[in-house]
Backbone as CSV, one residue per row, in Angstrom:
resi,resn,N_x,N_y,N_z,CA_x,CA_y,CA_z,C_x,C_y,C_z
1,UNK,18.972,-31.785,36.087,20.109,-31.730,35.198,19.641,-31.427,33.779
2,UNK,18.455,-32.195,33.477,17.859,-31.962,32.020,17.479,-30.072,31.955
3,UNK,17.279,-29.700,32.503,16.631,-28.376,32.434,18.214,-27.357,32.420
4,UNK,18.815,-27.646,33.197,20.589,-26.793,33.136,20.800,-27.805,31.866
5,UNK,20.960,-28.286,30.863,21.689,-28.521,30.027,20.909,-27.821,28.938
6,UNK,19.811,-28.268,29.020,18.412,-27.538,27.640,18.947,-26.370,27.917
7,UNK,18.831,-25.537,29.324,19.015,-24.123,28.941,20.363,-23.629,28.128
8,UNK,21.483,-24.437,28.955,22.871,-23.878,28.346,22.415,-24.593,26.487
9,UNK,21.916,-25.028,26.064,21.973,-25.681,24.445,21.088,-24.568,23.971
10,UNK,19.708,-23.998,24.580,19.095,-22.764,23.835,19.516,-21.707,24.063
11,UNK,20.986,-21.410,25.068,21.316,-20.456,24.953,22.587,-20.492,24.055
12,UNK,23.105,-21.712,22.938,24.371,-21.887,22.310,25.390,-21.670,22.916
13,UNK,25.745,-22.367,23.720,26.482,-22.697,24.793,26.974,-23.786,24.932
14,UNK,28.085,-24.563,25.556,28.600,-25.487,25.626,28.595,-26.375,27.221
15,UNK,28.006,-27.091,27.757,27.646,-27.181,28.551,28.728,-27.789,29.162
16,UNK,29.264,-27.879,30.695,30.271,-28.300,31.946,29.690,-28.937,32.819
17,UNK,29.211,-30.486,33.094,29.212,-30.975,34.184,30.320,-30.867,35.119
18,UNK,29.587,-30.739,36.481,31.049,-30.546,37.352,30.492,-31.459,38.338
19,UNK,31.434,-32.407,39.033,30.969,-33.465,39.987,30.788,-34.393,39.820
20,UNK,30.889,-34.892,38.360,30.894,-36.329,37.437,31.796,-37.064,38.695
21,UNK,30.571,-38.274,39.106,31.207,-39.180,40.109,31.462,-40.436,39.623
22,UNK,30.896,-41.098,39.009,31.028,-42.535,38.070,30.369,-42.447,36.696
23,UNK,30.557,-43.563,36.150,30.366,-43.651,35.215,28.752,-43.264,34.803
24,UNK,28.280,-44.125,35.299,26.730,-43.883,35.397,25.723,-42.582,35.402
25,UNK,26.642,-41.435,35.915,26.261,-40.285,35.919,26.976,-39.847,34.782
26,UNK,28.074,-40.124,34.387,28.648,-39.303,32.801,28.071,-40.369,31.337
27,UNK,27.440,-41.398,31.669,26.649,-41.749,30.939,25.316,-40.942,30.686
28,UNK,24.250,-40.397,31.613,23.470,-39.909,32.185,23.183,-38.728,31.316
29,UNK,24.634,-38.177,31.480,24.614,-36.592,31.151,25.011,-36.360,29.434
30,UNK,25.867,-37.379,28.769,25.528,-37.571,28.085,24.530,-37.682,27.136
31,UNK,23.796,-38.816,27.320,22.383,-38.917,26.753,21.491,-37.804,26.956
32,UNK,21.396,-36.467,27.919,20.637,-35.475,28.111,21.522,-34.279,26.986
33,UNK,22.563,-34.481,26.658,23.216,-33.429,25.496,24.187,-32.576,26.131
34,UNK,24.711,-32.991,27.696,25.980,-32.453,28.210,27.042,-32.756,27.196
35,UNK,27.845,-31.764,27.003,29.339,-31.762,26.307,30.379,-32.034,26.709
36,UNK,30.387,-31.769,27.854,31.422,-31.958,28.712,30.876,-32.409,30.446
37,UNK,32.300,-33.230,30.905,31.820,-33.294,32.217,33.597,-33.497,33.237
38,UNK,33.385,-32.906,34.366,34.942,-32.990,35.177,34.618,-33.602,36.453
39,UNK,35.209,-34.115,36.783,34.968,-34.846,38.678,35.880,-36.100,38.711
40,UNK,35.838,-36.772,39.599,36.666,-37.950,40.614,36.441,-38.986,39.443
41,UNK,34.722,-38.900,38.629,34.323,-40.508,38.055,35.774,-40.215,36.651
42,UNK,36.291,-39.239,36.757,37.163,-39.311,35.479,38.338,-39.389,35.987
43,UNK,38.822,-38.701,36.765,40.425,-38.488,37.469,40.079,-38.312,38.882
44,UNK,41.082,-38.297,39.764,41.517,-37.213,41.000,41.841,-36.026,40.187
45,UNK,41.904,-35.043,41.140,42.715,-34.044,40.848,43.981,-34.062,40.749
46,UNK,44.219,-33.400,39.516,45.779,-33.456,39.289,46.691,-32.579,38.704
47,UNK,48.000,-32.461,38.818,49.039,-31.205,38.733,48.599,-30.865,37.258
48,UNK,49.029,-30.037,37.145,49.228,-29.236,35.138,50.029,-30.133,34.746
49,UNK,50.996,-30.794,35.363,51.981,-31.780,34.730,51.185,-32.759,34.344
50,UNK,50.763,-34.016,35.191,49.737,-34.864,35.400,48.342,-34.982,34.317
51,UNK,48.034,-33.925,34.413,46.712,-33.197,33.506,47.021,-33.398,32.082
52,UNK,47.995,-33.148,31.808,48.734,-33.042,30.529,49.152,-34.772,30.459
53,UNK,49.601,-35.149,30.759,49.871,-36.456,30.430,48.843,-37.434,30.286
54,UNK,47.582,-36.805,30.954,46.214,-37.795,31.356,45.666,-37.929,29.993
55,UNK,45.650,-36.543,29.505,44.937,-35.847,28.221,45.214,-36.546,27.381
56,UNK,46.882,-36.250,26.759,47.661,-36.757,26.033,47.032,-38.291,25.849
57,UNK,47.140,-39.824,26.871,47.125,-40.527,27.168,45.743,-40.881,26.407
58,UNK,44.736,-40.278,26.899,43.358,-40.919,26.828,43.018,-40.150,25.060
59,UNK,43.227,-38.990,24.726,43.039,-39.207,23.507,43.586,-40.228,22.538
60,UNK,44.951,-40.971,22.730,45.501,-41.816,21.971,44.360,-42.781,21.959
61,UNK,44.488,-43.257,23.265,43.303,-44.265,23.252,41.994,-44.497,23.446
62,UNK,41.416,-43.149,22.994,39.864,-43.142,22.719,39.185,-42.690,23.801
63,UNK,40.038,-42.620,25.290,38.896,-42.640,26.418,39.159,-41.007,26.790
64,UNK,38.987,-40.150,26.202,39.181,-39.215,26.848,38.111,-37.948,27.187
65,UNK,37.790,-37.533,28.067,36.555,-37.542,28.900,35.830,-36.428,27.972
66,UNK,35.827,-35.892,27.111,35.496,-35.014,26.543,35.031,-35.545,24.656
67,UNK,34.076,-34.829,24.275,33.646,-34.923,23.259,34.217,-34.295,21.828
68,UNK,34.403,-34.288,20.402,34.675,-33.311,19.219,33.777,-32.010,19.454
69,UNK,34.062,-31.182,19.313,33.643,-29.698,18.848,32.164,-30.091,17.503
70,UNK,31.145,-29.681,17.901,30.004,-30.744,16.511,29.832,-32.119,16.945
71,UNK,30.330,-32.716,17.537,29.622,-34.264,17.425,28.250,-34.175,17.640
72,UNK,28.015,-35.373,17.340,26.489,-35.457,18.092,26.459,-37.032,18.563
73,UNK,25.617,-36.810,19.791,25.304,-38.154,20.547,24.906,-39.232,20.049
């Protein structure tokens, strides 16, 4: 995982975990400089309706599975 994230960061790129199963692994990927991550450990899959309300939801309250544009870890 460390080596697919280094590459997508020296290539200025924004990196996509896909398969994020628990927490432990989106902790994981985190700390290696993943930006993002999608899978089950965050949601099921869910409608565009659903999706939208999840979003909505978890930015109010801080948990929402995704990072600022610039942050840093």
């Amino acid at each position: 995982m460390r080596s697919v994230v280094n590459l997508g960061r020296d290539l200025d790129l924004e990196v996509v975990a896909e398969g994020v199963e628990n927490a432990v692994m989106a902790r994981h990927l985190l700390s290696i400089g993943c930006d993002y991550g999608q899978g089950f450990g965050y949601a099921p899959a869910l409608s565009p309706q659903e999706a939208e309300v999840y979003l909505n939801e978890s930015y109010v309250d801080g948990a929402a599975p995704v990072k600022s544009r610039g942050a840093t870890v």
